[in-house]
C-alpha angles and dihedrals in degrees: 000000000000126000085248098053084050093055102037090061102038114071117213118280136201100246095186149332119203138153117265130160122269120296116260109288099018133108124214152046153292088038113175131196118210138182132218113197128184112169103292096356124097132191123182126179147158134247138183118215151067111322095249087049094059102035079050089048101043091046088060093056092051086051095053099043088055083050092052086050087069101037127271120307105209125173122241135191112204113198115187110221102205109219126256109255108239116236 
């Protein structure tokens, strides 16, 4: 199986979300590290908050990514203009 048939049928998943100091060069605390797998593709990334903030937040950008694999989904609100009757 290719690298593209794996990653056309695997979303995206949260891997995993755990404490770690603060990346190189910022200040603070309650600094996570997560992980974004999809097949092959990793993302990592850092995030500053309460634990249920960042596992919320990080669940919507894995949301969002597996929307992004279909096309974008906008909404739209149609509104039929009837036309003017000519006299």
């Amino acid at each position: 199986m290719s690298d593209e048939s794996v990653t056309a049928s695997n979303p995206y998943e949260i891997v995993s979300v755990e404490k770690t100091d603060p990346p190189p060069g910022t200040e603070g605390s309650d600094w996570y590290h997560y992980v974004i797998a999809q097949g092959p593709n990793i993302i990592r990334g850092y995030r500053q908050g309460a634990l249920s903030a960042v596992k919320s937040a990080v669940a919507e950008v894995v949301e969002q990514l597996n929307q992004r694999r279909f096309g974008k989904r906008a909404r739209v609100n149609l509104i039929t203009i009837p036309k003017k009757k000519k006299s």
